[in-house]
C-alpha positions as CSV (number, residue, x, y, z in Angstrom):
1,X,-6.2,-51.6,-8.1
2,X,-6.7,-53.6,-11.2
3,X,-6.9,-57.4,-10.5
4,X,-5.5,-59.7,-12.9
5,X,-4.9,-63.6,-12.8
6,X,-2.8,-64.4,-10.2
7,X,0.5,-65.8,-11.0
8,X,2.7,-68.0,-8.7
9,X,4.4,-65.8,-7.0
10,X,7.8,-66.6,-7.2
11,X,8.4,-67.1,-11.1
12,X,11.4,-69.3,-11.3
13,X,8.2,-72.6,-11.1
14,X,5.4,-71.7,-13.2
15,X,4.3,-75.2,-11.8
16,X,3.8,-74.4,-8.2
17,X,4.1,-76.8,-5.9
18,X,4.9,-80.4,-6.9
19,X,7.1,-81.4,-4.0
20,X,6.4,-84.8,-4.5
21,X,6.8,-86.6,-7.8
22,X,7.2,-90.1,-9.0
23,X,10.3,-91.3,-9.6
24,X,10.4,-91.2,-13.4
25,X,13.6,-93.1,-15.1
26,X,14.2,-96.0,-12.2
27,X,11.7,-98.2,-13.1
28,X,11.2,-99.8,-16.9
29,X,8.5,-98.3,-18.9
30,X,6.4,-101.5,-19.9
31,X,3.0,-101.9,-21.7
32,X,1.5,-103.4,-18.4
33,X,0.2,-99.9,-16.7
34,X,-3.0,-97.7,-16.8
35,X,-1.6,-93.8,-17.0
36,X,-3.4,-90.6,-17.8
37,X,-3.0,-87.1,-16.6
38,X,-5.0,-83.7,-16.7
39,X,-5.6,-80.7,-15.0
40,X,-8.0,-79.8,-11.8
41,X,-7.4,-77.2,-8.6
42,X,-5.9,-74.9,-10.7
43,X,-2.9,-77.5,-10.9
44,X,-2.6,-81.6,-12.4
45,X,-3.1,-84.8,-11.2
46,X,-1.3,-88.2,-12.6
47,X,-2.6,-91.4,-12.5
48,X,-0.8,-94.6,-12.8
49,X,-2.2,-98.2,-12.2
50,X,-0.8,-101.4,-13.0
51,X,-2.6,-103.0,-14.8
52,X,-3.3,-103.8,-18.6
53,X,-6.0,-101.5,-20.2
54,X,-8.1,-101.1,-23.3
55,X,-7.6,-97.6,-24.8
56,X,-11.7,-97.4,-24.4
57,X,-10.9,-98.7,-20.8
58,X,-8.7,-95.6,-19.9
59,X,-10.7,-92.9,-21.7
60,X,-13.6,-94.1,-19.5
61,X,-11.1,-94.2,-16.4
62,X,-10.2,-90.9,-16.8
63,X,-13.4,-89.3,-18.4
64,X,-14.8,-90.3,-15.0
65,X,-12.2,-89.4,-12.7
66,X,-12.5,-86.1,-14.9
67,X,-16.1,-85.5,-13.7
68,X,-15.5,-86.4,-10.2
69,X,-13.0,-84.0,-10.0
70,X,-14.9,-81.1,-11.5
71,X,-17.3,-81.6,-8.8
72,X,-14.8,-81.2,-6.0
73,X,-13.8,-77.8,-7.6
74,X,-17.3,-77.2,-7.6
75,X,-18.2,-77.9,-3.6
76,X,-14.7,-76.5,-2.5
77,X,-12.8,-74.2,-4.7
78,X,-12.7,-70.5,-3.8
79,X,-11.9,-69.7,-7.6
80,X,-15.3,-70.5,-8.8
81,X,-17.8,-67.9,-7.8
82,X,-20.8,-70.5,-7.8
83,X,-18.7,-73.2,-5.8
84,X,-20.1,-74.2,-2.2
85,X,-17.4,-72.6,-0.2
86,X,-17.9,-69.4,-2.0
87,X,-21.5,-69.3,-1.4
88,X,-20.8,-69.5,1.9
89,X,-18.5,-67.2,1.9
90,X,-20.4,-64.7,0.4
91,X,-23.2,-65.1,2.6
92,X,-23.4,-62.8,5.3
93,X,-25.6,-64.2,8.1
94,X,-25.4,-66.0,11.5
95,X,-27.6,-68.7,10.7
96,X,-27.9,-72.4,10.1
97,X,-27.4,-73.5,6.8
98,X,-27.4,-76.9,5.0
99,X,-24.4,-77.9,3.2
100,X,-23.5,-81.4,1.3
101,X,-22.3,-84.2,3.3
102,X,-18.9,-83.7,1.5
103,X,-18.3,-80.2,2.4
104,X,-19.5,-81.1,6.1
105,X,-16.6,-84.3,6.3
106,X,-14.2,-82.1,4.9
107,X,-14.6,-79.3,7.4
108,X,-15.4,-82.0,10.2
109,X,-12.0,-82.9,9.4
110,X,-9.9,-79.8,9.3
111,X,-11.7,-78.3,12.6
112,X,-10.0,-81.6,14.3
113,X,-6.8,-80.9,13.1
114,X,-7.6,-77.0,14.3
115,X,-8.3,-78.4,17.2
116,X,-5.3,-80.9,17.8
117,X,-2.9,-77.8,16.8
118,X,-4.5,-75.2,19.1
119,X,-5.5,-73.0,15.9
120,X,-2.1,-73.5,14.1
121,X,-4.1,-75.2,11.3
122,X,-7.0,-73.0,10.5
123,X,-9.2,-72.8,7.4
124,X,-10.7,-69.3,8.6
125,X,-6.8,-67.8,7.2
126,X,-8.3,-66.8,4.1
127,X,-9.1,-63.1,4.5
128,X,-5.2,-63.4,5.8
129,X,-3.9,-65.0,2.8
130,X,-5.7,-62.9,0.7
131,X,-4.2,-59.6,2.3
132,X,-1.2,-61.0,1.7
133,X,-1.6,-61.6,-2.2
134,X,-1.7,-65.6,-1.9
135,X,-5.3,-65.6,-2.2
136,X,-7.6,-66.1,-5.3
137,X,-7.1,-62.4,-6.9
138,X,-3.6,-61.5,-7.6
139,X,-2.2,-58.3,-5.2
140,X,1.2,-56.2,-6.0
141,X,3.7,-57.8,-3.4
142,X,3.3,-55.4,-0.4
143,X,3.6,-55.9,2.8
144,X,-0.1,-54.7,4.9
145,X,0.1,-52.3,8.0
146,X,-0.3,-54.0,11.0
147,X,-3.4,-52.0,11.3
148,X,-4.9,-54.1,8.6
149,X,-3.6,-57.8,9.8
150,X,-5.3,-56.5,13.3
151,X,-8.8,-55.3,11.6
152,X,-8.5,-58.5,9.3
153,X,-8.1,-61.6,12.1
154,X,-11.3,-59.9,14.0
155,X,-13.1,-62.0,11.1
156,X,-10.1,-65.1,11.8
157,X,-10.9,-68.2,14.2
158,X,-12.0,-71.7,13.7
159,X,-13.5,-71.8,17.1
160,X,-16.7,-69.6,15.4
161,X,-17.7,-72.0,12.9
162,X,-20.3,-74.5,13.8
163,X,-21.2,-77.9,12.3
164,X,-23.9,-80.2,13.4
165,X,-22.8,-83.5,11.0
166,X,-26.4,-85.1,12.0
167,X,-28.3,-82.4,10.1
168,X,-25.5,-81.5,7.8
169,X,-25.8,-78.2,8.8
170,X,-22.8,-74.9,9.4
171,X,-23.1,-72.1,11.5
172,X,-21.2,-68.7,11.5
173,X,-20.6,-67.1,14.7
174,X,-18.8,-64.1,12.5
175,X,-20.7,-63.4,8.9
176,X,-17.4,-62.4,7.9
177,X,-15.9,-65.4,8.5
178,X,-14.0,-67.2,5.0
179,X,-13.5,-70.5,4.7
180,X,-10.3,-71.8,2.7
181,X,-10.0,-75.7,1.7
182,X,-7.1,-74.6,-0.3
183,X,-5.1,-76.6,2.2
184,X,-6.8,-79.5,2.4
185,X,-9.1,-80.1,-0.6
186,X,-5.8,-81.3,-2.7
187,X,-5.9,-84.3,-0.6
188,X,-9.3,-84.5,0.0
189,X,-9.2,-85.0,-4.3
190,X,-6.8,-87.8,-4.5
191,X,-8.8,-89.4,-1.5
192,X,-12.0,-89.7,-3.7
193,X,-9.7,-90.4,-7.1
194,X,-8.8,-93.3,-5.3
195,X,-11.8,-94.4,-3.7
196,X,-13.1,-94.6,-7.3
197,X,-10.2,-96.1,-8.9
198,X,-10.9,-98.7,-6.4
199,X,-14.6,-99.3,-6.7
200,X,-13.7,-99.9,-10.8
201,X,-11.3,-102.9,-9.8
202,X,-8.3,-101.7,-9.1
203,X,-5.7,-102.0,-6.1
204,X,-2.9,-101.0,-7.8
205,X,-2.3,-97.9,-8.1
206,X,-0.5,-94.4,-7.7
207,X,-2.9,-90.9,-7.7
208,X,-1.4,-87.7,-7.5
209,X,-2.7,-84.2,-7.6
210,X,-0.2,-81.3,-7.5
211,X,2.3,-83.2,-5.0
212,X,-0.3,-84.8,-2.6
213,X,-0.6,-88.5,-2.9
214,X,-1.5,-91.4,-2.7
215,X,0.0,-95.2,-3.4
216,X,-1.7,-98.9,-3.2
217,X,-0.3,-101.9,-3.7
218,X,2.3,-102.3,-5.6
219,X,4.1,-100.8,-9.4
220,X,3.8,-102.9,-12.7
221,X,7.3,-104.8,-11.3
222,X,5.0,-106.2,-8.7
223,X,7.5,-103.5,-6.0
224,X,6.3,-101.1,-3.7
225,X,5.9,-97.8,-4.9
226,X,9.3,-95.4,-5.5
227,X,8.8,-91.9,-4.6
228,X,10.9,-89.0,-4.8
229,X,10.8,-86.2,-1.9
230,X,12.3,-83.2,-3.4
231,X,15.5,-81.7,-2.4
232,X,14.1,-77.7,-0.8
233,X,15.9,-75.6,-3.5
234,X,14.8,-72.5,-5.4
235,X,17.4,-72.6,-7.7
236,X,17.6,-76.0,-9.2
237,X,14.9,-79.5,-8.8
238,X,16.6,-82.3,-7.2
239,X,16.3,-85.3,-5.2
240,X,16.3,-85.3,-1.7
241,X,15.6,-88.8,-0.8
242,X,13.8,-92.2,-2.1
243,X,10.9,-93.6,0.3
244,X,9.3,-97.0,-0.6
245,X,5.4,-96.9,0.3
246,X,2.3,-98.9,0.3
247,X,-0.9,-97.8,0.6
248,X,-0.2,-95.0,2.0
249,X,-1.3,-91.4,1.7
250,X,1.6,-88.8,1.4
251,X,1.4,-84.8,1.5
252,X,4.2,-82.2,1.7
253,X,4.7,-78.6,2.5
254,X,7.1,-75.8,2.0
255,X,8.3,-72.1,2.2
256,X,10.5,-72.5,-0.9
257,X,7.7,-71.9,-4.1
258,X,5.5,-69.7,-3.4
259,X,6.8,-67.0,-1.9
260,X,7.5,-63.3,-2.6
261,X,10.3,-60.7,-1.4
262,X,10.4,-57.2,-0.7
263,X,13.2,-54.9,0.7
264,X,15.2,-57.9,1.0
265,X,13.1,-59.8,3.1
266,X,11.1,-63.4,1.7
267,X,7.5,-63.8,2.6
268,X,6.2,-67.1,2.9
269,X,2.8,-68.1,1.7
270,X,2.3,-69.9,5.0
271,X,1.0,-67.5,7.0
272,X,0.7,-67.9,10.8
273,X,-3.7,-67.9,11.7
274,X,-2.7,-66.2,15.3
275,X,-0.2,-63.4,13.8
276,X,-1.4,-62.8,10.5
277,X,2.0,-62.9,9.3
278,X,3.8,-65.4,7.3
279,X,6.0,-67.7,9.3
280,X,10.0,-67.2,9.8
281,X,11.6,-70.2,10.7
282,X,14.2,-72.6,9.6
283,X,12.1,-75.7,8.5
284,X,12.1,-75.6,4.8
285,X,9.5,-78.4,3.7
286,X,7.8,-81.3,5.7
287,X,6.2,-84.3,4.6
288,X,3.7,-86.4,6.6
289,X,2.4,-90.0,6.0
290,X,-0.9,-90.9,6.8
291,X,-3.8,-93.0,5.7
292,X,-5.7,-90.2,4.4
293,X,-4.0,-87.6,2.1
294,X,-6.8,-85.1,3.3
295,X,-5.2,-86.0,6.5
296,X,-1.8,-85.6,5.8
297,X,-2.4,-82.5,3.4
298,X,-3.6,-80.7,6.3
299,X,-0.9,-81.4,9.0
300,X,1.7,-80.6,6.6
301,X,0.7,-76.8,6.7
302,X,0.2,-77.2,10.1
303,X,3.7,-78.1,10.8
304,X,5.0,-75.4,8.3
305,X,3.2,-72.7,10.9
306,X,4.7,-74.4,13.8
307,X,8.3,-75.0,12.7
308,X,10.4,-77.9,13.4
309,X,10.8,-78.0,17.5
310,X,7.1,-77.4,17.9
311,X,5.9,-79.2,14.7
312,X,8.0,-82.3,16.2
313,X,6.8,-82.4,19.8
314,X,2.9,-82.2,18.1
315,X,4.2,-85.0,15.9
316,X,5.2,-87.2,18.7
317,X,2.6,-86.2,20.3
318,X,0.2,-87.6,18.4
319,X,2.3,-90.5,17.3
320,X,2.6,-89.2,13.0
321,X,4.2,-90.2,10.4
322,X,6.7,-87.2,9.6
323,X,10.1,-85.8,8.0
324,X,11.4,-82.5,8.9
325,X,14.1,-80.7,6.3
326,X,15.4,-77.5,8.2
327,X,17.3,-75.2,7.1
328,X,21.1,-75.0,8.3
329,X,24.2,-73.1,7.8
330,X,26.2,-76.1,6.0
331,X,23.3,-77.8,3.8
332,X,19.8,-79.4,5.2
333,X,19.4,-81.3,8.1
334,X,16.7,-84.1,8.7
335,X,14.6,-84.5,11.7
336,X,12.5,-87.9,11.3
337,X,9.9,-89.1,13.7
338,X,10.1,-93.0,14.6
339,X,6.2,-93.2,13.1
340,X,8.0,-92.6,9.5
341,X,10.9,-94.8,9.9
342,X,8.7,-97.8,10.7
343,X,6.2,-96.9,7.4
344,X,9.6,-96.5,5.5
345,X,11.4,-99.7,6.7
346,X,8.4,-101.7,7.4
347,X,7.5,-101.4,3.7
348,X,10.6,-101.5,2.4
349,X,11.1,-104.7,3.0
């Protein structure tokens, strides 16, 4: 097969997935805020901070956030052949290998989660995803045997990767294994964005990159931020709800973007690490609160595998921040854990 570019899969949103977006038209546009946009992870960021700025000011702003973002790509992007991660992957051995101290805290981080969700989280899923056509290299829609999701997991499973973060060092238990930041490096991104927003000066101040985010202080009217959670809707973009937030880190999943369908049955891009298949339940999207959006980036997929009852119970679990939207006969139905409510009316005040 001929591989081309790979498209988002379902084409009704050439944009993908911006579940959460600011909420554009509510607040007065004045002259007293920083913005700038651009591109990075095969997406865009947005950048808004309130304060007054220079033009010189925000071309260096962004000209550096620019260049710290183009690194990211660089340690964890499986598009780009020379990135970290795809050295990695492509390196078929068993020993120990040094890796930057970014790439071992990112990892560090989404073998926790792996760990908290018993595997439902798993950044090993990539030869999955990539059977499945949701990987770097575009694939017809077609669904594999189950002869080829069984011969494919045998090279699945967080549990045989091994980091020492002393020595900054990984170990594969599987040469075969592939790692996959896709679901976590988003956040990861507007984590560091906002770290160095914040070592220029700056507390106030909204980053965003392809719907994961993250909010500091207050707007440019001196109010919390206003964010949007999208309505889950293939056919039209609309509002679901309003949340006011404060430094906070917000990240959203769903089954209703990326997707593809075949003999009358819709795929998901989510795909389940112990089944190799892509989930079918009735939670549509989730978003989490959190103080890290790598943090909240990652337990939103790992709610999306888990669906609502199980997702929930893990949320309450561990005492998170999250909002269900599920999927019933007359509309969508909300299922809110008190962590969220007290973020939303705590801050709201």
């Amino acid at each position: 097969m001929n591989k081309i570019p790979k498209p988002v899969k379902n084409s009704l949103f050439l944009t993908g997935f911006f579940i959460l977006f600011v909420l554009a038209g509510c607040e007065s546009q004045t002259n007293s805020a920083l913005v700038f946009s651009g591109e990075t992870m095969g997406t865009t960021y947005q950048i808004k901070i309130s304060s007054k700025s220079t033009k010189e000011e925000t071309e260096n702003l962004k000209l550096g956030v620019d260049e710290l973002l183009v690194g990211i790509n660089q340690t964890f992007s499986t598009y780009i052949a020379s990135s970290e991660v795809s050295v990695v992957n492509n390196r078929k051995n068993t020993g120990v290998n040094q890796q930057s101290s970014a790439f071992i805290g990112l990892l560090k981080e989404a073998l926790r989660i792996s760990d908290l969700t018993s595997g439902s989280y798993d950044v090993t899923i990539g030869p999955v995803v990539n059977l499945w056509g949701f990987g770097p290299d575009f694939k017809e829609d077609d669904v594999p045997s189950k002869q080829e999701i069984t011969d494919i997991l045998n090279n699945v499973g967080y549990t045989k990767l091994v980091i020492d973060s002393e020595n900054q060092t990984v170990k594969k238990l599987n040469p075969n294994l592939y790692i996959d930041f896709s679901s976590i490096a988003k956040g990861y991104g507007v984590d560091e964005v906002a770290k160095y927003i914040e070592s220029k000066g700056y507390s106030d101040y909204m980053v965003e990159i392809g719907g994961e985010m993250k909010v500091s202080g207050t707007n440019e009217q001196g109010m919390k931020w206003r964010i949007a959670v999208e309505k889950p809707d293939t056919t039209v973009r609309s509002i679901h709800r309003v949340i006011n937030v404060s430094n906070t880190a917000i990240a959203t999943s769903g089954d209703y973007r990326n997707f593809f369908e075949k003999d009358g049955v819709k795929y998901s891009h989510t795909i389940n690490p112990t089944t190799g298949k892509p989930v079918q339940h009735e939670l549509m999207a989730v978003t989490v609160l959190a103080k890290k959006s790598m943090t909240a980036d990652a337990w939103a997929t790992a709610f999306m595998v888990l669906g609502d009852k199980k997702g929930y119970d893990l949320a309450m679990e561990n005492k998170l921040a999250v909002l269900f939207l599920i999927k019933e006969a007359d509309g969508i139905k909300e299922v809110i854990t008190p962590q969220f409510n007290e973020i939303i009316e705590e801050q709201s005040l």
